[in-house]
VOPAGU-2260 file (C-alpha; in pm, 1 decimal, decimal comma):
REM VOPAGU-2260
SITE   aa  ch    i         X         Y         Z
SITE  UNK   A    0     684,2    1076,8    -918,1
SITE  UNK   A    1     715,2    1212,5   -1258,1
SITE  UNK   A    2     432,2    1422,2   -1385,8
SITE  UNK   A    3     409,1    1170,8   -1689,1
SITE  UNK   A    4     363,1     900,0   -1431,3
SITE  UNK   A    5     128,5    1095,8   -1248,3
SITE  UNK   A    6    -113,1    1175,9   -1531,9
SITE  UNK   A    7     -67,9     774,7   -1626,3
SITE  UNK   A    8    -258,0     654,3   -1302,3
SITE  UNK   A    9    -486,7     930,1   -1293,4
SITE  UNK   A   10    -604,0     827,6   -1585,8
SITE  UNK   A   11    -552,4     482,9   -1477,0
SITE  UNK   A   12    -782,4     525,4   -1179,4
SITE  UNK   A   13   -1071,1     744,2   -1333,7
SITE  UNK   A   14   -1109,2     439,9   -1533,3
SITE  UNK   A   15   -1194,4     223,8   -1225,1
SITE  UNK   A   16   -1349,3     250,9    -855,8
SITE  UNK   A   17   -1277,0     220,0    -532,1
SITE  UNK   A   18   -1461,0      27,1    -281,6
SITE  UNK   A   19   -1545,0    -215,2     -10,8
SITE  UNK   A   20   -1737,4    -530,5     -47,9
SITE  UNK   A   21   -1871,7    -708,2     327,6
SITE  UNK   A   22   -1892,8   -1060,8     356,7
SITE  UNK   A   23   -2112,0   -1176,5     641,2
SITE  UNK   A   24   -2087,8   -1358,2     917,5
SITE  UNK   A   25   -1759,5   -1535,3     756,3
SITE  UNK   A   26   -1638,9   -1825,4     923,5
SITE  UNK   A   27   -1261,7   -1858,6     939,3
SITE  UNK   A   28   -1077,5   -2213,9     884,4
SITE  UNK   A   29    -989,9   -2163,8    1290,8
SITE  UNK   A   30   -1382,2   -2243,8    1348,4
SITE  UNK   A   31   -1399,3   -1867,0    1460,9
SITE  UNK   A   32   -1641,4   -1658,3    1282,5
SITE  UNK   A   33   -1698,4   -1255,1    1221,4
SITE  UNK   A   34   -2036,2   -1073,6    1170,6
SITE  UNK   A   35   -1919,6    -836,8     924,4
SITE  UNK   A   36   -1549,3    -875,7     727,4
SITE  UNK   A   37   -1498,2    -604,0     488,6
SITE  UNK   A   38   -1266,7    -629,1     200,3
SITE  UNK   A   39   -1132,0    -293,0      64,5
SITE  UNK   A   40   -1081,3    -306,2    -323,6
SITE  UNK   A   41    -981,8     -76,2    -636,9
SITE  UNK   A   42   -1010,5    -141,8    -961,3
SITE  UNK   A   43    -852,2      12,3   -1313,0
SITE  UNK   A   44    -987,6     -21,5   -1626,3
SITE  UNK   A   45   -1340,3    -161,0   -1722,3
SITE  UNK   A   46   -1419,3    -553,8   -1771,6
SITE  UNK   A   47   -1498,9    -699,5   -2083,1
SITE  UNK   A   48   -1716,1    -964,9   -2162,0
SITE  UNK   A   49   -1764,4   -1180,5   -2474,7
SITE  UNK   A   50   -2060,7   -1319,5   -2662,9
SITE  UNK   A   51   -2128,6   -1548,1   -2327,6
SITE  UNK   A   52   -2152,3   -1256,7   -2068,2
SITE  UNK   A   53   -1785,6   -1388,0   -1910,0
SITE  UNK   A   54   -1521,6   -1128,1   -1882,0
SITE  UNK   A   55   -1187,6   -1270,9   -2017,8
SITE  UNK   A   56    -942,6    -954,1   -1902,8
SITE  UNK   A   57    -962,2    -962,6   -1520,4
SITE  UNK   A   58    -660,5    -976,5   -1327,6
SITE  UNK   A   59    -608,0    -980,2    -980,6
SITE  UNK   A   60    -308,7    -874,3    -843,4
SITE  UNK   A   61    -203,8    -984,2    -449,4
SITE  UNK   A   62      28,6    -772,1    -213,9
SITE  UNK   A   63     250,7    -887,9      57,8
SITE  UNK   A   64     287,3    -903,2     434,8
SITE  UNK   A   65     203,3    -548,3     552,5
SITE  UNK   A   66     139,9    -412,4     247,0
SITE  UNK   A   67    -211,7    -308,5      42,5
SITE  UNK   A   68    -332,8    -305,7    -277,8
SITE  UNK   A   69    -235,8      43,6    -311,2
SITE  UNK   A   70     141,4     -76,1    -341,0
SITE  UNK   A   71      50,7    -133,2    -742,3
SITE  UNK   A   72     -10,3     210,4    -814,1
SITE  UNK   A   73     365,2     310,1    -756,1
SITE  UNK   A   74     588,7     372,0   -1044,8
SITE  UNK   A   75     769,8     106,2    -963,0
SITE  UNK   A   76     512,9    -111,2   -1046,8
SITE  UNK   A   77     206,5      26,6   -1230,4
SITE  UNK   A   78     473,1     279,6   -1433,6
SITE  UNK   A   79     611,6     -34,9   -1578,9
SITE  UNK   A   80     293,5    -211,7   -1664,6
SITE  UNK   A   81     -74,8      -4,1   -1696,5
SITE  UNK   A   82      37,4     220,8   -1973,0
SITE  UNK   A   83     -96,5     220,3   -2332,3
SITE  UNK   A   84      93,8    -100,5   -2467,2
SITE  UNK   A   85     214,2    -215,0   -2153,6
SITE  UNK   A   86     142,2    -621,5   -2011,9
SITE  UNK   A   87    -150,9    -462,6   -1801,3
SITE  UNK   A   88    -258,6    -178,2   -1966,0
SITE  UNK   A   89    -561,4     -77,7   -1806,3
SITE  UNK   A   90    -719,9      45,1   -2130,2
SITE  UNK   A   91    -749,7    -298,8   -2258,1
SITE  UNK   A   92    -728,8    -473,8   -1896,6
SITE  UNK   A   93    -928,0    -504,2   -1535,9
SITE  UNK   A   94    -747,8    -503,6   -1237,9
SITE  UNK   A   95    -857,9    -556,6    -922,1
SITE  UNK   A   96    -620,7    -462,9    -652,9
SITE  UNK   A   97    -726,8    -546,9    -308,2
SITE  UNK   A   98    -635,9    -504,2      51,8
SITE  UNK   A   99    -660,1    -863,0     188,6
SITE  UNK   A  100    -777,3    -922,8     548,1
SITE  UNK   A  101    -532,8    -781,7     834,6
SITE  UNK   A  102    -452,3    -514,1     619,8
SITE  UNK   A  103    -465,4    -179,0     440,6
SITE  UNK   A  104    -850,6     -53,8     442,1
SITE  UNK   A  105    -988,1    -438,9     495,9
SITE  UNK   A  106   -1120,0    -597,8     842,9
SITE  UNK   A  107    -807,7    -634,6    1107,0
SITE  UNK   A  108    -722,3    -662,0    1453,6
SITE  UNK   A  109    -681,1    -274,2    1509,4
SITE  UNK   A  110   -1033,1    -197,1    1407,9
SITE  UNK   A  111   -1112,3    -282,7    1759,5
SITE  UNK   A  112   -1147,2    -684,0    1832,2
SITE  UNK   A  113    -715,6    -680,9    1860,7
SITE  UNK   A  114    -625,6   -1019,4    1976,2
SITE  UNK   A  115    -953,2   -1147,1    2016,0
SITE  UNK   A  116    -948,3   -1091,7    1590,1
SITE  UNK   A  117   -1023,6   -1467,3    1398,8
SITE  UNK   A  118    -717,5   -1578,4    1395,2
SITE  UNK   A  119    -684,8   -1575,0     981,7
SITE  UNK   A  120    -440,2   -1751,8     788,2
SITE  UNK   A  121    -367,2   -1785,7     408,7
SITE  UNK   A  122    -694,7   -2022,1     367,4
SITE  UNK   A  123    -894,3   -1758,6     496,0
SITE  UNK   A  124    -754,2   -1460,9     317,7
SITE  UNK   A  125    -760,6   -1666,6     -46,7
SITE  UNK   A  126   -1172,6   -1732,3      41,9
SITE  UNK   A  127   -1210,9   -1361,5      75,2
SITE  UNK   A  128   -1026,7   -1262,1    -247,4
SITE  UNK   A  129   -1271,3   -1554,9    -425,2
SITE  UNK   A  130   -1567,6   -1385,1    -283,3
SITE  UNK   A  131   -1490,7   -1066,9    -365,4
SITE  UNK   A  132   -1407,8   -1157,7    -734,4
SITE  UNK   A  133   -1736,8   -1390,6    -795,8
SITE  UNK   A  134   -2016,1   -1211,5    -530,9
SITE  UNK   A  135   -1835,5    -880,1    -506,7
SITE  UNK   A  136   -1719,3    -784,5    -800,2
SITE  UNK   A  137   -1963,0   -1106,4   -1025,8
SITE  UNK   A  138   -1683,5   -1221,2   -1203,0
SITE  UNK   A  139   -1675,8   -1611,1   -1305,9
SITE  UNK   A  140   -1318,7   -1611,7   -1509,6
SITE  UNK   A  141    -994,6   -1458,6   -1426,2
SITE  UNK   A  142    -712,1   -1398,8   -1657,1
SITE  UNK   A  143    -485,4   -1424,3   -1435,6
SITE  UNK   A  144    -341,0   -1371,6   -1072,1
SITE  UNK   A  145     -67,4   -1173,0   -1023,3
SITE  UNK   A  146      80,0   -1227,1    -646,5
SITE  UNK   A  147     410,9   -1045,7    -506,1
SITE  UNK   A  148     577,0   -1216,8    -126,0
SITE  UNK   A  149     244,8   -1326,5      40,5
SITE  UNK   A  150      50,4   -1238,4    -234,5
SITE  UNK   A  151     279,4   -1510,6    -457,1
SITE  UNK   A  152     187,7   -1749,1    -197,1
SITE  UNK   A  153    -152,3   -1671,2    -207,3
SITE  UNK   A  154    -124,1   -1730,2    -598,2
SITE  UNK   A  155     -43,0   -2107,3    -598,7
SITE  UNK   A  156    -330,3   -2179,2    -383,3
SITE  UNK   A  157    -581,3   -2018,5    -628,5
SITE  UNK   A  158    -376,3   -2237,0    -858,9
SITE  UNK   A  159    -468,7   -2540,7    -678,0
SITE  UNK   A  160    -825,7   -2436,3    -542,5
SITE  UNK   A  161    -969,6   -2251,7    -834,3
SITE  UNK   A  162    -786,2   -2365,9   -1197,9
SITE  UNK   A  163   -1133,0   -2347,7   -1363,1
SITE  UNK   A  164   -1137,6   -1975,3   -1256,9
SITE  UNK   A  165    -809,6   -1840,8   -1453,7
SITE  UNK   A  166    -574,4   -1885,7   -1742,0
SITE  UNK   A  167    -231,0   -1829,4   -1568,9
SITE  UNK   A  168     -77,1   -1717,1   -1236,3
SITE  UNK   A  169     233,3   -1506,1   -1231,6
SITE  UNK   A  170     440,6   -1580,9    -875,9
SITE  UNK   A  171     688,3   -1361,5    -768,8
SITE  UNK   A  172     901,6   -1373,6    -447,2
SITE  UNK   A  173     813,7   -1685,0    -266,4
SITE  UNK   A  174     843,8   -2066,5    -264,3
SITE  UNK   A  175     553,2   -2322,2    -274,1
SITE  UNK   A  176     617,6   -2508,5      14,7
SITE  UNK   A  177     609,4   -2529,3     353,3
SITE  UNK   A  178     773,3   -2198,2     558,3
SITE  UNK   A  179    1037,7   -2339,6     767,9
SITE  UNK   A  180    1409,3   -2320,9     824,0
SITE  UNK   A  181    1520,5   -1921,5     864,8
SITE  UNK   A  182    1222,7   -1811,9     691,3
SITE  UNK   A  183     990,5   -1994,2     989,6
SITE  UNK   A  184    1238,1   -1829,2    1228,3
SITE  UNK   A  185    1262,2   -1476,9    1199,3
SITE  UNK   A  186     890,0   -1492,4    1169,2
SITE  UNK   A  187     850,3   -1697,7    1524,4
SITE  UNK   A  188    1054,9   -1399,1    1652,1
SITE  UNK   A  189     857,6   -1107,9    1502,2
SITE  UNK   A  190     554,4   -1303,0    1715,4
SITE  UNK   A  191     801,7   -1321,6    2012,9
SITE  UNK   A  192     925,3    -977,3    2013,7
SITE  UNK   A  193     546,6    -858,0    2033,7
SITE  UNK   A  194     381,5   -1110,8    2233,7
SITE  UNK   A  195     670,8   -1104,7    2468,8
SITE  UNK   A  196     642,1    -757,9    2577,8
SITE  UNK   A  197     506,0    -690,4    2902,9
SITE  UNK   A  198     357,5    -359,3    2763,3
SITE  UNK   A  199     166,6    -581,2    2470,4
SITE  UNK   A  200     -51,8    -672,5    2774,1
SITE  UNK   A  201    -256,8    -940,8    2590,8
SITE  UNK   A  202    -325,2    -698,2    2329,0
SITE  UNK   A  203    -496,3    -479,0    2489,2
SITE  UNK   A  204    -223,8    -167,1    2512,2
SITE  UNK   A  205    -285,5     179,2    2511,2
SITE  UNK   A  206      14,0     284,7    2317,5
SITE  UNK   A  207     239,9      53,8    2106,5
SITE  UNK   A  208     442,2    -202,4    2292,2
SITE  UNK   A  209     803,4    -140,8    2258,8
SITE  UNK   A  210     845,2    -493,9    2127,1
SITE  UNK   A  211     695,2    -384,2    1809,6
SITE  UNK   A  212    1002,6    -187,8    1803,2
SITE  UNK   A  213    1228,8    -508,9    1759,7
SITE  UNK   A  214    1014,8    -672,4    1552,6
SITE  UNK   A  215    1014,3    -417,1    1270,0
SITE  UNK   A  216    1428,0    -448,4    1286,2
SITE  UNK   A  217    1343,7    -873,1    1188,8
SITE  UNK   A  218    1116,2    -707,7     930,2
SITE  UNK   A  219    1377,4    -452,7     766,5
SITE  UNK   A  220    1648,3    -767,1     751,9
SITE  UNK   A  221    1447,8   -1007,0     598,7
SITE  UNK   A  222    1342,7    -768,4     319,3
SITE  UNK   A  223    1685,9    -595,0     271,0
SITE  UNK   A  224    1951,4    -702,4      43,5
SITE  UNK   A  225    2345,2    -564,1      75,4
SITE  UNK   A  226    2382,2    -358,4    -246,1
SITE  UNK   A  227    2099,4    -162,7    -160,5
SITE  UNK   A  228    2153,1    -109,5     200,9
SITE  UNK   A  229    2535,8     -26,7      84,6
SITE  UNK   A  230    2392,8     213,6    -167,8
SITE  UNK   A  231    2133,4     386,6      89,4
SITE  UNK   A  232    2379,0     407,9     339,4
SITE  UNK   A  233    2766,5     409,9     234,1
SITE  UNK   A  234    2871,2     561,3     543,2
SITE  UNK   A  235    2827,6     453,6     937,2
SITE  UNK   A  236    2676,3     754,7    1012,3
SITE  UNK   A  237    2438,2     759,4     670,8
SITE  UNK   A  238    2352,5     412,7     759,4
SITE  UNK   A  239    2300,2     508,5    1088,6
SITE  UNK   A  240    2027,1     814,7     975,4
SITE  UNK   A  241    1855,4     559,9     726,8
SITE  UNK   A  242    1749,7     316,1     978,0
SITE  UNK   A  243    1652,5     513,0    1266,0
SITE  UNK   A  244    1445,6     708,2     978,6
SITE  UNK   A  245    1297,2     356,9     878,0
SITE  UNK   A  246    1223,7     261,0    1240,1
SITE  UNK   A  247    1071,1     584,8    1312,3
SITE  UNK   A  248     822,7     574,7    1031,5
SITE  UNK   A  249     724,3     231,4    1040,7
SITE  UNK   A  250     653,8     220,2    1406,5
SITE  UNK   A  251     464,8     544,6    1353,2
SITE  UNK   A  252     248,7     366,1    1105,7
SITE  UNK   A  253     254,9      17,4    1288,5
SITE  UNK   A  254       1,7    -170,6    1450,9
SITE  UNK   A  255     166,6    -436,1    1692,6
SITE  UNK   A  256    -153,2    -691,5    1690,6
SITE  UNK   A  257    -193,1    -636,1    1352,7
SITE  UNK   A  258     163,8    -705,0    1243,3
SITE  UNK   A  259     167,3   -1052,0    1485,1
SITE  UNK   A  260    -158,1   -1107,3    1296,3
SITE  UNK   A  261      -7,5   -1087,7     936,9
SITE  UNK   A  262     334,0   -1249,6    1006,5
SITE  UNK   A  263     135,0   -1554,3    1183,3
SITE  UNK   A  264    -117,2   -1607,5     882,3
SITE  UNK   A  265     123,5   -1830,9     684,7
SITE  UNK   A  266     138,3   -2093,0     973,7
SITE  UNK   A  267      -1,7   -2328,9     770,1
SITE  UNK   A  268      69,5   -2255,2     379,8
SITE  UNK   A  269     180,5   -2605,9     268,6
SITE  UNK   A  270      58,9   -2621,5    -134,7
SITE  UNK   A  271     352,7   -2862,2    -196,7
SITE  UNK   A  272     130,3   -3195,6    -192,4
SITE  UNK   A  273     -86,2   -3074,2    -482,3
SITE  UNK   A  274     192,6   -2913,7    -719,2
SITE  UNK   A  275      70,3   -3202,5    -942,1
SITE  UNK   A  276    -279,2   -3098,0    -972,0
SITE  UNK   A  277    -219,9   -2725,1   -1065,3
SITE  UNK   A  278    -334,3   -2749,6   -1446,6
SITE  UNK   A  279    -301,8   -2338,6   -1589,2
SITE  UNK   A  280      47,7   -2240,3   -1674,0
SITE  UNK   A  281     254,1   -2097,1   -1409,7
SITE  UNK   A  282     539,9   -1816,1   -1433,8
SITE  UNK   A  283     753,4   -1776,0   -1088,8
SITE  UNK   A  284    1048,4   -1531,8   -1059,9
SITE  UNK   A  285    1270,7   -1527,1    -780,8
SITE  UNK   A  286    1593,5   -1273,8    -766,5
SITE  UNK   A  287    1873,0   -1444,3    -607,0
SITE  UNK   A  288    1916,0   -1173,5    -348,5
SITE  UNK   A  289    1596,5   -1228,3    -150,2
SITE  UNK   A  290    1669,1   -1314,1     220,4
SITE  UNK   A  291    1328,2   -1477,9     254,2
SITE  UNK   A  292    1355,4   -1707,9     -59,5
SITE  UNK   A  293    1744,0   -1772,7     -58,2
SITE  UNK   A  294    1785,1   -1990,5    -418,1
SITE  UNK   A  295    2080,3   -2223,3    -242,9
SITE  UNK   A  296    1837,8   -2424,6     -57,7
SITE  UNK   A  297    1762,4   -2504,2    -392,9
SITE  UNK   A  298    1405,5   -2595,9    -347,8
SITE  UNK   A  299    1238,0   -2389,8    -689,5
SITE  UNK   A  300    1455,9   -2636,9    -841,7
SITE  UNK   A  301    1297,3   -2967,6    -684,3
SITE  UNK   A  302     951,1   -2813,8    -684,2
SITE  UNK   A  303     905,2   -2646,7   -1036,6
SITE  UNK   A  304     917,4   -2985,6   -1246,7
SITE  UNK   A  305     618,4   -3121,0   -1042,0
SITE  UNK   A  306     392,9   -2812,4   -1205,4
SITE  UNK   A  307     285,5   -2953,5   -1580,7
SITE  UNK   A  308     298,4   -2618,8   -1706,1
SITE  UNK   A  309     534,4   -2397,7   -1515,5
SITE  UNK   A  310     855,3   -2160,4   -1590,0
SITE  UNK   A  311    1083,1   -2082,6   -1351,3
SITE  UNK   A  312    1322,3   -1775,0   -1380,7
SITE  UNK   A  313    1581,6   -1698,6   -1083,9
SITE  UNK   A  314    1700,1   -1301,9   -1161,5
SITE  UNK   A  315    2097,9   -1258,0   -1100,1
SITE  UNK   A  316    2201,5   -1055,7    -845,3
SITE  UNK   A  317    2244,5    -712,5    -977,5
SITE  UNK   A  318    2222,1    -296,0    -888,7
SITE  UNK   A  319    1863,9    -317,4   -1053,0
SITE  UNK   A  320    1724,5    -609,4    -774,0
SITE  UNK   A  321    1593,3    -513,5    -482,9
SITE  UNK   A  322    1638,6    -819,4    -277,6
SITE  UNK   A  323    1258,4    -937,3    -181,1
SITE  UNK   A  324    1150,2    -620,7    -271,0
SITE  UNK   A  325    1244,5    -684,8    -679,2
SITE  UNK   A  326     881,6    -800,1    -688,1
SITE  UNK   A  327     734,3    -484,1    -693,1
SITE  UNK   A  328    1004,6    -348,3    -945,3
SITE  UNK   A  329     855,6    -472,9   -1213,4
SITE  UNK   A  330    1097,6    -301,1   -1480,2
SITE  UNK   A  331    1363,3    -613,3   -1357,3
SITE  UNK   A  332    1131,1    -892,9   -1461,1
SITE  UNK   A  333     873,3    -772,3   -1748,6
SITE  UNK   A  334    1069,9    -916,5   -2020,3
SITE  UNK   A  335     933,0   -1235,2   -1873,8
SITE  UNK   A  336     599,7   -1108,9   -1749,0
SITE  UNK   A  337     522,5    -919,9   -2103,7
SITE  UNK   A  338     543,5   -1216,3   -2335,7
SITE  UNK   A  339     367,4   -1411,9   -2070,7
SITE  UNK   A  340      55,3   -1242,8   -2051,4
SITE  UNK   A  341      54,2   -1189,0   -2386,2
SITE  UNK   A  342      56,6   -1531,8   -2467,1
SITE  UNK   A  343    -270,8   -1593,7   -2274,0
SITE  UNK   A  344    -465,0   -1263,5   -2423,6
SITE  UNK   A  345    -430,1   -1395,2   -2758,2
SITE  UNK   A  346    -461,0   -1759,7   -2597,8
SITE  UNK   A  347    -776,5   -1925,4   -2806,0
């Protein structure tokens, strides 16, 4: 990290706090309920209200499977967009970054309940983020929500649940439909791998079952595209180095319940039947490397025109994409995120 970058989120994050915000005794769309579910948050920048009271420069922003909100303060992502002039600078905007449920600093199964955890899904985890904005955090509007993989998923259901809450969504990475086909697959065997294991033990093992092992190699192919991979490791035995290095660390870091947990939550996303009804507009970006989101089944295509007020952009393969991962490299797409979130601060 450059120093420049550096001294940006410092700044960034003096502006803001850092937090936690319990719910309790939260009932989960399973019928299963929890005492206590704590939602880990930060925040940049300060909200501001108008003549009314209502703050009109919140945005939330959503991470992905495994990941936290503390994903968008990398240069990849907050370098690109919370400086002075920048789509989200946090000067003039309020962010609110958080760590859904199963993850980061929030309530999951490795805080102790393991596989007797709720057994959350995307329902669940979209509830929390609305009580965190309007009892947490006493926010009634949203500017907009910003979701990356899961967190794009995640999007489209605010945009179906809560439209009188926002003024735009920005979806990147994902498809608003149904998971099935490959996608469903390689999922069903992450669960497999870890479930499977004799050393998983119901989830009750004292040291990581070495199916966890095998699942993080379905995780690394899903979310890897070939000109990276080629450019990370041009030789066998490079190649060979990276990915024992990327095994090592992620299993290091790991949690096998918690991993079944996260890949199982989108079970039941479906927000295809209600396209229709989404009112705010919409911009979704998809690169055209992503293994999860592969543009020739050519569903964007079929979906999109069902949204009223929806752009869709599909980003050419190219040595700035990341595969899934361009998401989070924001410098690809902000030519289409800038003008977009422009248009709604200056939006009557």
């Amino acid at each position: 990290m450059s120093p420049a970058i550096f001294l940006l989120l410092a700044a960034a994050a003096a502006q803001g706090d850092t937090g936690s915000f319990v719910l309790n005794n939260f009932s989960f769309a399973s019928g299963e309920m929890l005492p206590q579910l704590r939602l880990h948050y930060r925040t940049l920048g300060r909200p501001r209200r108008d003549a009314a009271g209502v703050a009109r420069n919140a945005v939330l922003i959503l991470h992905g499977t495994g990941g936290s909100g503390g994903q968008f303060l990398s240069p990849l992502f907050a370098g690109e967009l919370y400086g002075a002039g920048q789509p989200l600078d946090t000067a003039t905007h309020y962010l609110i970054l958080p760590d859904n449920i199963g993850h980061g600093r929030s309530s999951k199964p490795s805080d102790g309940l393991r596989a007797r955890f709720p057994r959350y899904a995307y329902e669940d985890m979209v509830t929390a983020q609305y009580r965190l904005v309007t009892d947490g955090l006493h926010l009634t509007h949203l500017l907009l929500v910003v979701g990356t993989s899961m967190g794009c998923m995640h999007s489209w259901l605010w945009a179906e649940r809560y439209p009188d809450v926002m003024d735009g969504v920005v979806a990147l990475a994902c498809i608003p439909t149904q998971i099935a086909g490959r996608n469903r697959m390689w999922r069903r065997m992450i669960i497999d791998d870890i479930r499977a294991d004799p050393d998983w033990q119901g989830g009750d093992y004292t040291s990581q079952p070495r199916g966890l092992r095998a699942a993080l190699q379905l995780l690394f192919t899903a979310g890897s595209a070939p000109l990276v991979q080629q450019r990370l490791g041009p030789s066998r035995d490079s190649a060979d180095a990276y990915i024992t290095r990327w095994l090592d660390t992620r299993f290091a870091e790991t949690d096998a319940n918690d991993l079944m947990y996260q890949v199982d939550a989108s079970r039941d996303y479906d927000p295809s039947a209600a396209l229709d009804r989404v009112t705010v507009p919409v911009l979704a970006i998809n690169s055209a490397d992503d293994f999860i989101n592969p543009p020739e089944l050519g569903l964007m295509e079929r979906l999109i025109p069902r949204v009223k007020r929806a752009r869709y952009i599909l980003i050419p393969t190219s040595e700035r994409t990341r595969g899934h991962g361009t998401h989070t490299a924001a410098a690809v797409w902000k030519e289409y995120f800038g003008p977009f979130v422009a248009a709604l601060d200056h939006a009557p």
